[in-house]
C-alpha positions as CSV (number, residue, x, y, z in Angstrom):
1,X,0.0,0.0,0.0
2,X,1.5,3.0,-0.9
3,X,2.0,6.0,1.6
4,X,1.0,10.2,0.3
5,X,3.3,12.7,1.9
6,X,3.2,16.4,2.2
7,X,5.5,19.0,1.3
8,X,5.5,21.9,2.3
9,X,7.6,25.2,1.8
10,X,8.1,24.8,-1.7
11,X,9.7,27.4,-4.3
12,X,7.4,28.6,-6.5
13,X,9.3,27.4,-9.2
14,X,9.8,23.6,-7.8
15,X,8.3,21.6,-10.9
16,X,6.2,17.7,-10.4
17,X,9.3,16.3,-12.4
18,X,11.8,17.8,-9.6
19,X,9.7,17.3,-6.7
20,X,9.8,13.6,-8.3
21,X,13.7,13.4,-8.6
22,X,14.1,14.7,-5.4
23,X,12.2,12.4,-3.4
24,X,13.5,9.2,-5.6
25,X,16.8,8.3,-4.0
26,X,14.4,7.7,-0.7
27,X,12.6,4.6,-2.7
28,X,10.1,4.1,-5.5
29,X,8.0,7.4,-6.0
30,X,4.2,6.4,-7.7
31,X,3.6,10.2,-8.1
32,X,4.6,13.8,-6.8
33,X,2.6,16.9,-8.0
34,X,3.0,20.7,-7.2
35,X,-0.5,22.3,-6.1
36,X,-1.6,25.1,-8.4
37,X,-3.9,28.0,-8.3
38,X,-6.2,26.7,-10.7
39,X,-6.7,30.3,-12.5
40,X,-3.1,32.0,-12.6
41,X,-1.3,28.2,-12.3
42,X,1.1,29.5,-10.1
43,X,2.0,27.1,-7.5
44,X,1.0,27.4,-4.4
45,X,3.8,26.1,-2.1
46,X,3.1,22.9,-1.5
47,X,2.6,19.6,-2.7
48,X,2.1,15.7,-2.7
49,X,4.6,12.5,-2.8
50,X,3.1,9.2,-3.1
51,X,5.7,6.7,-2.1
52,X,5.2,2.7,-3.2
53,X,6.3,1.6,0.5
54,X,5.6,2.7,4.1
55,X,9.1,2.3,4.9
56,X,10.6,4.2,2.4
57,X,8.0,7.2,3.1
58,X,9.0,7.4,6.4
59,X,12.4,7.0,5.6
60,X,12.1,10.0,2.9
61,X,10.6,11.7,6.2
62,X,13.3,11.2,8.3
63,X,16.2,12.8,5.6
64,X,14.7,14.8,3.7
65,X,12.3,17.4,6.4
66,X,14.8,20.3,6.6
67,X,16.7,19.8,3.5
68,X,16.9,22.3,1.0
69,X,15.0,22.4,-2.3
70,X,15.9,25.2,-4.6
71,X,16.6,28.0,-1.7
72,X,14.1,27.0,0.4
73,X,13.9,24.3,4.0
74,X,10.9,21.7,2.5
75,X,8.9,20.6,5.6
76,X,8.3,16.6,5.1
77,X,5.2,14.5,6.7
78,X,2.6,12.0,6.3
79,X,-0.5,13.3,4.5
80,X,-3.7,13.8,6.1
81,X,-6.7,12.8,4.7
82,X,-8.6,15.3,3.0
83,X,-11.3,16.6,5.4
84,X,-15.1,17.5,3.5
85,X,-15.6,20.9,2.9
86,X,-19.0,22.6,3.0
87,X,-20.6,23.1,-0.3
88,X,-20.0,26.5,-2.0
89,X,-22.2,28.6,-3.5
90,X,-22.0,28.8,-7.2
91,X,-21.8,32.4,-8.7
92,X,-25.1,32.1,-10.5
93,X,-26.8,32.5,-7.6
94,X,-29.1,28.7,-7.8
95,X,-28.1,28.1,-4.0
96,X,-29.4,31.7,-2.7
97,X,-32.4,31.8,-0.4
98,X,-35.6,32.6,-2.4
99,X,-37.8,34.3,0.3
């Protein structure tokens, strides 16, 4: 089963491919992508590793929280699951209160 981390305090130019080559020496990476603002694509700072192997996740914990990724000190940890949000209102207006 494979294991997601976080990553945090990213360079705004750290791409998926580097966040990818940096976490492979740890073990086998399944995926790493950089979070974008979805209108400008700018990234926002952060992103996600999916390691094959519980041990090597927490290994790529252990030596890689603090080290530095293009100028900056990545922070490193298990992914928490992503929590439900409350529904949005569209900007059409169909949710608003008809009184």
């Amino acid at each position: 089963m494979s294991t997601k981390l976080y990553v945090g305090s990213l360079a705004y130019g750290v791409t998926d491919q580097e966040l990818q080559d940096f976490f492979s020496p740890e073990g086998k990476v399944v995926n790493a992508f950089v979070i974008k603002d979805k209108f400008s694509g700018q990234s926002k700072g952060f992103g996600f590793v999916e390691m094959e192997n519980p041990e090597e996740a927490q290994n790529a914990i252990k030596s890689l929280n603090g080290k530095d990724l293009k100028g900056r000190s990545i922070i490193v940890n298990e992914a928490r699951p992503q929590e439900d949000r409350p529904k949005r209102h569209d900007f059409n207006n169909n949710n608003r209160q008809r009184y």
